[in-house]
C-alpha positions, 0 to 999 in steps of 0.5 A, spaced: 500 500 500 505 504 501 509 504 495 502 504 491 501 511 495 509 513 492 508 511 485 501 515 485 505 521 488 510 520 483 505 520 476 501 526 479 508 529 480 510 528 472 504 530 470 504 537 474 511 538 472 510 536 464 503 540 463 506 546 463 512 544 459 508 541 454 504 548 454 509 552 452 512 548 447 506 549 442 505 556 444 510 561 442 510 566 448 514 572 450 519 571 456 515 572 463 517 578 468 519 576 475 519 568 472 522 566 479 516 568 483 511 564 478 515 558 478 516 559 485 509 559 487 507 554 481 512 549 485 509 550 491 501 548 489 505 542 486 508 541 493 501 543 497 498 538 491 503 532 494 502 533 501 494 533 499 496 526 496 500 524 501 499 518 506 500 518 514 504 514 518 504 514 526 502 522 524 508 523 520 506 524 513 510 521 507 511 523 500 515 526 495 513 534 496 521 535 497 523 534 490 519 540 487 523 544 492 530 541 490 528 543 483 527 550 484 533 551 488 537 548 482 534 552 477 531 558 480 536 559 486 534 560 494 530 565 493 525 561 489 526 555 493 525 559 500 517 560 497 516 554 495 518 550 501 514 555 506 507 553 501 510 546 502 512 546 511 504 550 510 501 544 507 505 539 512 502 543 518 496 543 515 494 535 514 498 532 520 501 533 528 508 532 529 510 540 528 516 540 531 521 535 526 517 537 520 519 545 522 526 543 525 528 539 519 525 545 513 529 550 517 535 545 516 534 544 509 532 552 507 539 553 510 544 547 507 540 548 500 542 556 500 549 555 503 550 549 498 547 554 492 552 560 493 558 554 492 555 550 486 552 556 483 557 556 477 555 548 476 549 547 470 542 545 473 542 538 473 549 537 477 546 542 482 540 538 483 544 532 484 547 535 490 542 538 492 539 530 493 545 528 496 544 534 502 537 532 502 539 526 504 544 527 509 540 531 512 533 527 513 538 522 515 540 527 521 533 529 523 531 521 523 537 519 528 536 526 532 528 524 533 528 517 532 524 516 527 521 509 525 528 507 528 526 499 527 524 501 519 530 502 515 526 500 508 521 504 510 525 511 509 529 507 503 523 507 500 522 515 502 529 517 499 529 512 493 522 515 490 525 523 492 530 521 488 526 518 482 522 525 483 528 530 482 530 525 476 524 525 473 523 532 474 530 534 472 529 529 466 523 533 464 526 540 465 532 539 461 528 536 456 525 542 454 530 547 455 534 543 450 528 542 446 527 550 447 534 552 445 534 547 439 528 550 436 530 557 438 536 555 434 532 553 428 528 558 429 534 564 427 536 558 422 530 559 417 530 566 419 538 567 416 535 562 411 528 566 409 532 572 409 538 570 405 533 566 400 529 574 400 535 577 399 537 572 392 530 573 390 530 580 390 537 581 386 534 575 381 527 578 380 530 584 379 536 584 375 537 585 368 540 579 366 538 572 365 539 566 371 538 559 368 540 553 371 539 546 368 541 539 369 545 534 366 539 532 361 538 539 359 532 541 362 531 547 365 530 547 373 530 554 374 529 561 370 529 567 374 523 572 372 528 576 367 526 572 362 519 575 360 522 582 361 527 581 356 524 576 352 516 577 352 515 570 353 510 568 361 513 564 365 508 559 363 510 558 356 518 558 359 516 553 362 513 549 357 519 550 352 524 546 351 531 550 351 533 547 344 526 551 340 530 558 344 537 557 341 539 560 334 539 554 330 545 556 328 548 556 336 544 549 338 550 545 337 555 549 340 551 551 346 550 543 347 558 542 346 560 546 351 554 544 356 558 537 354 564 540 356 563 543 363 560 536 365 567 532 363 572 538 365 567 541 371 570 548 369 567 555 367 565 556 361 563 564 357 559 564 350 555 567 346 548 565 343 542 568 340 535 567 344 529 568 340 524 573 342 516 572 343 515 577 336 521 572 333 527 576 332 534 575 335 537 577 341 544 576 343 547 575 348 553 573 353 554 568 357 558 566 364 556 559 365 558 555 372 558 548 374 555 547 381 557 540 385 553 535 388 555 529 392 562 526 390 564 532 387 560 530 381 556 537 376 549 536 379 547 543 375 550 548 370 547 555 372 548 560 366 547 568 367 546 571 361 547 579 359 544 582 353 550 585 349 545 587 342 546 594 344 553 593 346 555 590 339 550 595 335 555 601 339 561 596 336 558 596 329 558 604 330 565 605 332 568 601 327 564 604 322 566 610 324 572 608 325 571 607 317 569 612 315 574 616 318 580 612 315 576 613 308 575 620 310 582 622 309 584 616 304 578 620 299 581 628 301 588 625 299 586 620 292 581 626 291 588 632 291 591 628 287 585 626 281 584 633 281 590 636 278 592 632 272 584 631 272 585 639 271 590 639 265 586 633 260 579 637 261 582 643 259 587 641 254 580 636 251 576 643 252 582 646 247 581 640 242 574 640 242 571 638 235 565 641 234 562 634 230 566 629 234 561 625 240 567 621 242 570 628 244 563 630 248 563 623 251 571 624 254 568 630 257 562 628 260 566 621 262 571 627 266 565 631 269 563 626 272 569 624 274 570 631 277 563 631 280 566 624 284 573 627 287 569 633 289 564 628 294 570 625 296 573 632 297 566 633 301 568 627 304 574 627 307 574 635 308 570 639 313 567 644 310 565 651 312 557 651 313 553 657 314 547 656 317 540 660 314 532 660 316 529 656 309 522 655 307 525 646 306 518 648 302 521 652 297 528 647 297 524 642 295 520 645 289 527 648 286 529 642 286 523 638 283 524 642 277 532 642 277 529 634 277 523 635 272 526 635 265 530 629 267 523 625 270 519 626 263 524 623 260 523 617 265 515 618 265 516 619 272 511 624 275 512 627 282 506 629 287 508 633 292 503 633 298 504 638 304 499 641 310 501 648 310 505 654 305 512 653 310 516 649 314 522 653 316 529 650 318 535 652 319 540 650 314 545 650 308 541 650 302 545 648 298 547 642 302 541 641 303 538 640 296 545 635 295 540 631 299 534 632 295 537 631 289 541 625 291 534 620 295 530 623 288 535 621 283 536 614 287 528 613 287 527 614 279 533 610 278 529 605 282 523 606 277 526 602 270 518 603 267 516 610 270 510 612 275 509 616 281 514 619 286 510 621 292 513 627 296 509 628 302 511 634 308 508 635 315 508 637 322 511 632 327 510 630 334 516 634 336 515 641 334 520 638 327 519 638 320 518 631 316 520 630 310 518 622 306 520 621 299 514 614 298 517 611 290 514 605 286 521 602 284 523 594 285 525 595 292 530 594 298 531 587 301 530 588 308 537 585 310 540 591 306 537 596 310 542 597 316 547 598 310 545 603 306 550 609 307 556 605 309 563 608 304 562 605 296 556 600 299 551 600 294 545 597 290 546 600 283 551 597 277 555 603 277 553 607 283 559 608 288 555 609 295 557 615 297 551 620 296 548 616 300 554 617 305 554 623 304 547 625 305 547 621 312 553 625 313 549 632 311 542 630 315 546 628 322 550 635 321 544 638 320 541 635 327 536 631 323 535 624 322 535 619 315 531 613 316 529 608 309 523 603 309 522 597 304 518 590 304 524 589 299 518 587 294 516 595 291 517 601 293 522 605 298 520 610 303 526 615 305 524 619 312 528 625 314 527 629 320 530 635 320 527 641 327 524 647 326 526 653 326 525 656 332 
């Protein structure tokens, strides 16, 4: 009976103890202020409840009370533990006689227990629980020997002392526990804290970079792209994902890109290269990529991560500075061949003017053979040679239908008629009128040789959004291949059999100083349009 009385005592006692633990365990609270008195106060119903639960002998009573206050002297200090053990003593006094050793003995206890703590307060808990049993053995020895306790009953306060004992036990085992538990999920805790904000921190630089991140595996088959993808090449995230990545790559590129991807897994080394990608409206675009293996288990490639960067821009700024660089080399070749022509040029035509037969064709056909020779070596002059420009107002109205009748015996001839449409009377610019008309003459000449079999040239002025003058040249000739276009204006580039390209490349070089722009537009079927910019005079 007596030993069913200590294990009831014993499972109320794990139970009180591990309710609140359990509690705070699914809970997420704040630390509690003055979490010593709480404590205190709580161990000390467990202690009362104990003492309720106890059984008596002889008017002594017998139970595990003892244990909660050992715990509390080892994890809450003397202080705590004095609170508790008085709930206890007053619990003890209540439910049976005997006063004088139960008192006499808790007084010994408060004082071994606060004396002991100040010496063994630098030990963790649970080896302060230990010690703390151990004096609390000593001393109920002590108060057993000086009263003469059921001195004939050796076994009986065996008993008392082994279920004491398996209470701290169990109790320290308890509390341990979940600090351990509380600590650990504190850890995990800060862990996915770093990890969330290191994870936002990524995805915040890849949602919103420029670049393209893409990550594949050793199949090819993509596993990651960032959202730069439907920014830079139109698609949604939802057709990304059903692509597979040869359809995006240049035919062209598949078999190098697929090479290389080859390579990094064979050498596991970083690779750069150049691809196109195809954009949703289906052209291409270029771009430059750092490609890096990552290594899984056993040091071998589990995925490939590719950033690419857009350098369309960066190529066309090449093409730029290379054409410029052409034109500059061609610039001062043309002033040097174009001196040179000149003189001797000079000496045959005039001694050819001096000679001349008034019934010869072959003479008239030398001349004209000379002038216009004269007239190329005067463009590659203008070419190579900055020339003084003296800018005026000019009505470009006007400008244009001087030069339509300079134009107009040449365009009956050809049976190519001009209709010139405009919205208002002038269209003032600021310009050199004789540059200027170069242009015109230069794009209208262009459209009637393009007209083989005559018809219509329309020319059409306007007022554009930006307070500039719009000049299209619209004819009905075979056409520009679209290919071709971006060449247009490059140094002895041209379409025609005897053409030389530099009209062309001098009335770029006129509408630019002119703050102006020249854009051409052809299905590379029939027709061409010739679009100039030029601002208004303010």
């Amino acid at each position: 009976m007596i030993l069913l009385d200590y294990i009831v005592n014993l499972a109320i006692f794990s139970l009180l103890v591990s309710t609140p633990l359990v509690i705070f365990s699914f809970i997420k609270h704040k630390p509690f202020k003055q979490v010593r008195l709480w404590g205190s106060v709580y161990a000390g119903v467990v202690s009362f409840l104990l003492v309720m639960l106890s059984f008596q002998q002889q008017g002594y009573s017998y139970d595990i009370r003892y244990a909660p206050v050992i715990l509390i002297f080892a994890y809450l200090g003397p202080l705590a533990g004095f609170i508790t053990g008085l709930i206890s003593l007053l619990a003890r006094l209540m439910t049976s006689g005997h006063w004088y050793p139960a008192i006499i003995g808790w007084v010994s206890l408060m004082i071994g227990f606060s004396v002991i703590h100040f010496y063994i307060k630098r030990l963790t808990a649970l080896k302060r629980s230990f010690i703390l049993f151990a004096a609390y053995m000593v001393i109920y020895g002590i108060i057993v020997l000086t009263f003469k306790i059921f001195m004939n009953e050796p076994i009986f306060h065996f008993q008392y002392i082994v279920f004491v004992m398996i209470g701290v036990f169990i109790g320290g085992l308890l509390i341990e526990s979940y600090v351990n538990l509380h600590r650990l999920n504190n850890r995990l805790t800060d862990m996915y804290k770093m990890v969330e904000a290191s994870e936002s921190k990524y995805r915040l630089i890849a949602e919103n970079t420029s670049d393209l991140i893409l990550v594949i595996d050793k199949k090819q088959a993509i596993s990651y792209f960032s959202p730069s993808h439907e920014i830079v090449l139109g698609y949604k995230s939802c057709e990304l994902e059903s692509f597979e990545l040869d359809s995006l790559v240049h035919p062209d590129d598949v078999n190098m890109f697929r090479s290389k991807i080859q390579m990094m897994y064979e050498n596991k080394e970083s690779q750069s290269m150049e691809f196109r990608l195809k954009h949703k409206e289906e052209h291409w675009i270029e771009f430059e990529s750092r490609c890096m293996p990552v290594k899984g288990e056993h040091d071998s490639i589990k995925n490939i991560v590719i950033i690419s960067r857009d350098v369309s821009e960066r190529k066309k700024a090449e093409d730029i500075l290379l054409r410029s660089e052409k034109l500059s080399i061609v610039g001062e070749l043309a002033a040097g061949v174009a001196h040179e022509i000149r003189n001797p040029l000079t000496t045959i035509k005039g001694f050819m003017q001096l000679y001349k037969r008034d019934d010869s064709s072959i003479d008239e056909l030398l001349l004209s053979e000379l002038d216009r020779i004269e007239t190329i070596t005067s463009q590659l002059l203008t070419l190579g040679k900055p020339q003084a420009v003296e800018l005026n107002r000019t009505n470009v109205l006007e400008l244009i239908e001087e030069t339509l009748v300079l134009l107009a015996p040449e365009a009956m001839m050809s049976n190519i008629q001009f209709k010139l449409k405009f919205e208002e009377c002038a269209y003032f610019i600021t310009c050199e009128k004789n540059q200027l008309k170069q242009v015109f003459l230069n794009i209208l000449k262009n459209a009637m040789e393009a007209m083989k079999e005559g018809g219509e040239i329309q020319i059409q002025l306007r007022k554009g959004p930006e307070d500039e003058c719009i000049i299209t040249v619209q004819d009905q000739g075979c056409g520009i291949p679209e290919e071709l276009l971006p060449r247009l204006g490059e140094p002895f580039y041209t379409l025609k059999e005897k053409g030389t390209g530099l009209g062309l490349m001098i009335s770029h070089k006129i509408i630019k100083q002119h703050q102006g722009s020249l854009t051409f537009n052809s299905n590379g079927i029939k027709g061409t349009m010739v679009e100039i910019k030029l601002p208004s005079a303010s």
